[in-house]
N, C-alpha and C positions, 0 to 999 in steps of 0.2 A: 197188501203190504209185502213187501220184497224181504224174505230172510238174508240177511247179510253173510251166514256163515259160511254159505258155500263161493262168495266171491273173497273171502278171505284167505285162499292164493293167489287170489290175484291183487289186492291190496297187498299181502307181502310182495310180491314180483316187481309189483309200483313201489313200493316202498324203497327197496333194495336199488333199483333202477335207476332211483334220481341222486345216489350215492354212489356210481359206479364212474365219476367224471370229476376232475377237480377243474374241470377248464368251465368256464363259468359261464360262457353260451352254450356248451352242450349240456350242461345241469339243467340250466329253466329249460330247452329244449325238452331232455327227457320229461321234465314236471307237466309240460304242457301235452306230450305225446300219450302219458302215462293217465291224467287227468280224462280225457276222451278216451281212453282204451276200459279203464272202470269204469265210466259211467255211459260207454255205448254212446257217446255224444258224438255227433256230426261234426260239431265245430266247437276247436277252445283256443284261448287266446291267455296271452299275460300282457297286462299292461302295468308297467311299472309306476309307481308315482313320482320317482324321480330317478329318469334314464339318464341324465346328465352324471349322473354319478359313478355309476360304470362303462358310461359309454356306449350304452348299449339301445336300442331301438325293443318297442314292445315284441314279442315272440307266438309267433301263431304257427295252429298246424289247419293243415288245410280240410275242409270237408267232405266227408266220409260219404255219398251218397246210397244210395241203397240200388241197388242192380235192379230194374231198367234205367234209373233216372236218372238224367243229365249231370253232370258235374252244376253244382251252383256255386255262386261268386262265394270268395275266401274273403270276402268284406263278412268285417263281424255283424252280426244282427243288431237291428237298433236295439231289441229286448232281452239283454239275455235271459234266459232262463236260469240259471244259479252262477252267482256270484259268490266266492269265498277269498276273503283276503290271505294273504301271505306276511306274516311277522319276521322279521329278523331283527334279534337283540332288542326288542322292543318297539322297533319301529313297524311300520305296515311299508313292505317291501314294493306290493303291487300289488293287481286282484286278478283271481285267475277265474274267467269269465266261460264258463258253459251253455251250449245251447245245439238245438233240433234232435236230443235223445229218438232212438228210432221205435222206441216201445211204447209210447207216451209221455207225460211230463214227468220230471226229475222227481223223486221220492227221499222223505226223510234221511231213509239209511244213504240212499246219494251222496247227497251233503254232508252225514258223517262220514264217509267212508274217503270224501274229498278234502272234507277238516283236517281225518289223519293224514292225508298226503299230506297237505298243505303244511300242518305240524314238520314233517318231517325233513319236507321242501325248503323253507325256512331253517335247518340245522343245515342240510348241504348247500346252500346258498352261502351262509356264512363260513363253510368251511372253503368254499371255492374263493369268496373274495379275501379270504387270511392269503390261500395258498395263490393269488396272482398278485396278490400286493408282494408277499415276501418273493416272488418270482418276479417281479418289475423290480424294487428295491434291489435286489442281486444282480439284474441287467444295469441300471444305472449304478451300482455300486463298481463293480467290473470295469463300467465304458468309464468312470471317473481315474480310475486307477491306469487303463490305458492309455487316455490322454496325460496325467501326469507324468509318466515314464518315457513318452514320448516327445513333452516337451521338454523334458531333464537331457534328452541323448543330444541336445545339439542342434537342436531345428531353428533355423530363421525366423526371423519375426512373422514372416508370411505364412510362412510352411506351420507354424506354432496355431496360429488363429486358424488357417480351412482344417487344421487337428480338430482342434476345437467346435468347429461349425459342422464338418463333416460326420464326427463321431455323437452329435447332437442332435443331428438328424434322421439318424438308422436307431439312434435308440426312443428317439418321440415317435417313428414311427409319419414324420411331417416331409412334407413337399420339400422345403428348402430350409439349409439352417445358414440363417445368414449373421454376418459381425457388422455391428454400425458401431462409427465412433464420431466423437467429436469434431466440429470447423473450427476453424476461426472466427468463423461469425456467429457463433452460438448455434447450429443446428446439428443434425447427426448426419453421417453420411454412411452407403453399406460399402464395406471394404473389402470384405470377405463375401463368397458365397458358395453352398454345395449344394445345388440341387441334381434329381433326376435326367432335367434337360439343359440345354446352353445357356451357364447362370452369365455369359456375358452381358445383355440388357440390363438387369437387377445391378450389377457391380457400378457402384458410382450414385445412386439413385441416394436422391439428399432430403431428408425430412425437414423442411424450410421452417425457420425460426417464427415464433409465432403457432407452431403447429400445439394443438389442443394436446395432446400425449406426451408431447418434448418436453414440457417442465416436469412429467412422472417419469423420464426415462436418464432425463441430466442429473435429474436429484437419487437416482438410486433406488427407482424403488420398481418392483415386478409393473406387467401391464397384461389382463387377460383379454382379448378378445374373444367375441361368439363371430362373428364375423366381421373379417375384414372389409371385403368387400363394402359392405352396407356400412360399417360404424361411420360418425363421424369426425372423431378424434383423426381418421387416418384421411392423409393425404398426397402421399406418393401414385405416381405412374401405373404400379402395377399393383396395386391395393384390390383391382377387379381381380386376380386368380387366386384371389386365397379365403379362405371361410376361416375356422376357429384358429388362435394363433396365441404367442406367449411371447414375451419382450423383456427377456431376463437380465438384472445387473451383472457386471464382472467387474466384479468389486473387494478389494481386497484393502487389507488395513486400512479404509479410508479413502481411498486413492480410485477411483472409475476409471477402465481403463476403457470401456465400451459396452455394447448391449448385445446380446442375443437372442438373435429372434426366431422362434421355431412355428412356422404357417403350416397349417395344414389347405390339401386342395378347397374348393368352394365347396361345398355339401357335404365334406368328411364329417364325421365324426367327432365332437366335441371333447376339449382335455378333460380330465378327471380330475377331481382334487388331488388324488393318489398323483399321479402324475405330474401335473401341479409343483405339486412339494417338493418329487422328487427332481424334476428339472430345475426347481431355483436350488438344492442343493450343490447339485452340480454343476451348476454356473457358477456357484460361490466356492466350490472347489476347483474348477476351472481357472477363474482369476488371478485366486493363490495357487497354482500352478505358473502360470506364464509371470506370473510377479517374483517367483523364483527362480523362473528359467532365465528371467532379462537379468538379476541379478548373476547367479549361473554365466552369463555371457559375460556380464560386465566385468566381473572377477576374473574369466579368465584371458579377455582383453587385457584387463590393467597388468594381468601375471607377464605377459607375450611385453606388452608396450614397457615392463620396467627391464624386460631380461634386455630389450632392444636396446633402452636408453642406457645398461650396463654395461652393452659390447659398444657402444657408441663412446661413453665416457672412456673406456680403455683404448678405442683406438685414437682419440684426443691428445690422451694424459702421455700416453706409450707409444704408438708408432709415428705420431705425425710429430710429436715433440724430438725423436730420434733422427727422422726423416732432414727435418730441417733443421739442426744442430751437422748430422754428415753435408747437406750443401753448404752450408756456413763454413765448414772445413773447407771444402771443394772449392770453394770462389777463393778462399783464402790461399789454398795454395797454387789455385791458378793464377792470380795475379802474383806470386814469385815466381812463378817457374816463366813467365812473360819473360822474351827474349831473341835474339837475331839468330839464333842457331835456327836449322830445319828439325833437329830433334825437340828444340825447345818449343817451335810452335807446332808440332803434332799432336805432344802431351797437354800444350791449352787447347789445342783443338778438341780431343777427346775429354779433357776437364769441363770443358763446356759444354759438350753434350752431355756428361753425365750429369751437373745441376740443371740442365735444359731436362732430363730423365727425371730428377728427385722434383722436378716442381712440376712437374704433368704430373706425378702420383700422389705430391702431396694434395692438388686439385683432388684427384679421382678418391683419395682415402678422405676427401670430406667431404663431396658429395655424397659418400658412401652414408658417412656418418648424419648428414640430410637424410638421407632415405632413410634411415634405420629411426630418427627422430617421430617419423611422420605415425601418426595414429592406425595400427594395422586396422585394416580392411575400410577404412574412410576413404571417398574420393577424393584427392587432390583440392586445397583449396589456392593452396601459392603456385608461382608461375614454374621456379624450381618441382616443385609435386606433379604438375603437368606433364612437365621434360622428364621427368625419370618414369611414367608411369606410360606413357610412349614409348620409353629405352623398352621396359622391362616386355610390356607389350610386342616391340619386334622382336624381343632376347629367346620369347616363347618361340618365333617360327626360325628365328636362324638358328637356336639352337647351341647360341652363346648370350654372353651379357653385354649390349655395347657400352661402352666406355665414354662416359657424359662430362663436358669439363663446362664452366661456367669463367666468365670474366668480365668481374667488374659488379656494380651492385644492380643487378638484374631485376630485382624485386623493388626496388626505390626507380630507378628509371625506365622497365619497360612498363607502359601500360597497355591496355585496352583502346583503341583495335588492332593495335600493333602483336600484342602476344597471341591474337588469335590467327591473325593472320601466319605468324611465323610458326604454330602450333603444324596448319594446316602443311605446310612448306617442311615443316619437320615429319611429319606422317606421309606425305607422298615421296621425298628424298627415303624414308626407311624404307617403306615398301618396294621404292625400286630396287636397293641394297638388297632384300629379302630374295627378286628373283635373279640377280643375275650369280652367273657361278661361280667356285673358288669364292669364296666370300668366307673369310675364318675372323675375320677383327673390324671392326666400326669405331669412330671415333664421332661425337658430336660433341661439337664447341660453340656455344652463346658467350658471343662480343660484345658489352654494351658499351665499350671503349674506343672502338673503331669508327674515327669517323666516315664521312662520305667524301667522293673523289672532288668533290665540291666544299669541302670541308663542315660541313653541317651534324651536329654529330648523331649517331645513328647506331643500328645492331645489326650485326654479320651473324648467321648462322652456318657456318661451316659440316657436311656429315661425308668424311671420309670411309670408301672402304676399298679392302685390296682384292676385290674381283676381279672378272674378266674387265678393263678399260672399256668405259662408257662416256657417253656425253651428261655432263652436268645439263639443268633446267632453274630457269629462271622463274621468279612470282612477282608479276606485275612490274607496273612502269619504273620503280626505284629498287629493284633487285637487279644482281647479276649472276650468273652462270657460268661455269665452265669446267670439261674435263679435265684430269690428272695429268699433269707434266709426263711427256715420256711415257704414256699409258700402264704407269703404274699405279694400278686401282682405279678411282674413280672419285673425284671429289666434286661434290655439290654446295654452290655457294646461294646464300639467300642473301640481301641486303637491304635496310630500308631505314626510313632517316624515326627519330625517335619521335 
C-alpha cells in the first residue's frame, strides 16, 4: 500500500492547477493533464455526459509511454482502469477515465487522491462556466447595444438589416447570419446576408411555402437545428453547407418583421443553451431596434415632407397670387396704351413680353411647388415626377437647375407608351445640353396642346439651351427636329401624336 503523504505536493500542485484558468477548455485540460501526472497514468481522458452544453468535445491527453516503447494509439482503452466522476452543482459533469499506470494497477489511495481532484475539479468547472457565460452575455450585451446605436444614426433599410445580420455573426461566432422575410405567397425569402465568403448565391434563396419549419418561423417562434444539412424540416439550395444552426424571430410589439438565421459550418460545433438564449435575446432587441429606427425615419420624412408642403403653400398663397395679380395689371394697361403712335406700340411691345415673362414664371413657381409636394426621397410615380426628376438629374452635371414648364393637362392626357417614349427623348436631348459648351440655362417645355401638322392632337417636347449652336434630333417616324434660328443655342424638338 502506497503512503499518500509524500505525494501530497503534488495533489496540492494538482489541485491549485486546475484553478489557475477561467477559460473552460484550458480548465478540464489542466483536470485531465493533472489526473495522469498523480496517478503516473499513461493515459486519461474526460468524457462529458453532456458536451452539448458547453460546446465542447470529450478532452484527452495523450499517452505517456515509458522509454524504449513505441508511442501507442491516444484511442482510450476499452477498460479503463479507474473511473471517477466529476460533480458540478449536483450534477455528474463527465467521468474522468484512467488507465496503463506504469507501476502496476491503480491503488486505493489513487482513487482518493483523484476524488480530491475531482472534488475540486468540479468547483473550477463551475467557476469557469459562471465566468464564460457572464463573458458571452457581455459580448452579446455590447454587440446589442451596437447595432442599436447604429440603426438610430440614420441607416437605410438595407444598411440597418446586414447591421443586424452582420453584427450576429461575429458574435455566434457562425458561417453566415443571414435576414429572411416574408413573400407574398406565404414563404420566406433571405434578403440580407454576411457571410465569410461571396454571400451573393444565398441572397434571394426562398423557403417555399409548404416548407415543414415555415409555419414555426411565420408564427414567431425560435427554430434550433443540429444539422442543417441532414434535417428535414429544411429545404433550401444550400441547406448541404451548414451543420448546427438558429432561426431567430425579429419580432417586436407584435409585428414580424423577418427571421435571423445564424448557421454554423457542417461539423462545427453545436449552439449552447447559453447561447441559445442569448441570441433570441438579441434578435428581440434587434427588432425593437429597427422598429424604431423606421419609425425614427418616418418622423423625420414626415418633418422634411410638412416643412416642404409649408414653403409650397406660401409660395401658392404669396408669390404666385402677386405674380398674377402684377400681369392682370400688365395686360390691363397694355391694352390702353394700344395705339398708332411708334412710341405707343414699343411700350405694348415690351408690355407684352413682360406678361409673356410673368407667366413663364408663374409656370416654373408651380412646377416648383409640384416638386416640393412630391414625397422626399420616393421615386416618381406621375409623369410630372418623372420630368423633374430628369431636370434635377442633369441640374447635378450642368451644374444649374433647368427650368421645366408644363402645358396643358399632361397627367390626364399623356399616357403610356407615349410618356415613355418622350422620357427617353427627354434624357438623350439633356445629355447632349450637358456636353456641348457655354451651356449656363436650359429650358424644357411639355405641350400636350399642340396639335400635329396634320391636325391630330399630340405632345411637343421642346429642350432649349444657349450653348455652342447644335443640330436638333428627332425620335421616330412622328417626331420632328431641329436647330436654333440664327444659331442662338440649340433647340431640340420631339413630337408625337397622343
Amino acid at each position: 500500500m502506497h503512503d499518500p503523504v509524500p505525494r501530497l505536493p503534488s495533489l496540492l500542485e494538482a489541485v491549485l492547477s486546475v484553478g489557475t484558468d477561467l477559460e473552460l477548455r484550458a480548465t478540464l485540460q489542466h483536470i485531465v493533464d493533472a489526473a495522469a501526472e498523480l496517478t503516473e497514468a499513461r493515459y486519461a481522458a474526460l468524457d462529458m455526459t453532456d458536451p452539448g452544453r458547453d460546446g465542447l468535445t470529450g478532452i484527452r491527453t495523450a499517452e505517456r509511454p515509458e522509454p524504449p516503447e513505441p508511442p501507442e494509439s491516444t484511442e482510450s482503452p476499452e477498460l479503463p482502469e479507474l473511473v471517477v466522476p466529476i460533480h458540478v452543482d449536483d450534477e455528474v459533469f463527465g467521468d474522468l477515465r484512467l488507465a496503463g499506470k506504469r507501476d502496476g494497477p491503480f491503488t486505493d489511495e489513487d482513487e482518493q487522491l483523484v476524488r480530491v481532484l475531482a472534488t475540486q475539479a468540479g468547483i473550477a468547472i463551475g467557476n469557469a462556466r459562471l465566468y464564460e457565460t457572464a463573458r458571452q452575455r457581455e459580448r452579446w450585451i455590447e454587440g446589442a447595444a451596437a447595432v442599436t446605436t447604429a440603426l438610430l444614426s440614420g441607416e437605410s433599410a438595407a444598411d440597418a438589416l446586414m447591421t443586424v445580420a452582420e453584427r450576429a455573426r461575429r458574435l455566434a461566432e457562425a458561417s453566415a447570419g443571414v435576414i429572411l422575410q416574408p413573400t407574398e405567397d406565404g414563404g420566406m425569402e433571405i434578403v440580407t446576408a454576411s457571410t465569410l465568403d461571396d454571400p451573393g448565391d444565398i441572397v434571394g434563396v426562398v423557403i417555399e411555402p409548404g416548407s415543414p419549419v415555415l409555419e414555426q418561423l411565420l408564427g414567431g417562434e425560435p427554430v434550433f437545428i443540429d444539422d442543417t444539412a441532414t434535417d428535414p424540416r429544411m429545404t433550401t439550395r444550400v441547406r448541404h453547407r451548414f451543420g448546427p444552426s438558429m432561426m431567430l424571430p425579429l419580432q417586436a410589439g407584435g409585428r414580424l418583421l423577418g427571421t435571423l438565421a445564424l448557421p454554423r459550418r457542417r461539423g462545427g460545433r453545436p449552439y449552447t443553451a447559453v447561447e441559445r438564449l442569448l441570441a433570441t435575446q438579441f434578435a428581440s432587441q434587434a427588432a425593437l431596434a429597427l422598429v424604431h429606427a423606421e419609425a425614427q425615419h418616418s418622423r423625420e420624412r414626415l418633418a422634411v415632407y410638412e416643412d416642404r408642403d409649408r414653403i409650397a403653400r406660401d409660395l401658392h398663397d404669396l408669390v404666385v397670387q402677386r405674380l398674377f395679380a402684377t400681369g392682370m395689371m400688365l395686360e390691363s394697361t397694355q391694352r390702353r396704351s394700344a395705339g398708332t403712335g411708334d412710341t405707343d406700340k414699343d411700350v405694348h411691345a415690351m408690355l407684352g413680353h413682360a406678361v409673356d415673362e410673368l407667366q413663364s414664371t408663374v409656370q416654373e413657381v408651380r412646377t416648383a411647388i409640384f416638386a416640393l409636394q412630391q414625397p422626399p426621397a420616393d421615386a416618381p410615380t406621375t409623369f410630372r415626377g418623372k420630368v423633374l426628376r430628369e431636370a434635377a438629374g442633369a441640374g447635378a452635371v450642368l451644374g444649374f437647375q433647368p427650368s421645366t414648364r408644363f402645358i396643358g393637362a399632361v397627367e390626364n392626357r399623356l399616357a403610356e407608351p407615349v410618356a415613355g417614349r418622350l422620357l427617353t427623348a427627354l434624357r438623350r436631348a439633356l445629355t447632349a445640353a450637358s456636353r456641348r459648351a457655354g451651356v449656363s440655362r436650359v429650358e424644357i417645355t411639355v405641350d400636350v396642346t399642340a396639335p400635329l401638322p396634320d391636325g391630330r392632337p399630340g405632345v411637343r417636347l421642346t429642350v432649349f439651351d444657349d450653348g455652342e449652336a447644335g443640330n436638333g434630333h428627332a425620335e421616330g417616324g412622328d417626331s420632328e427636329g431641329g436647330g436654333a434660328e440664327g444659331g442662338a443655342g440649340t433647340t431640340v424638338t420631339w413630337q408625337s401624336p397622343l
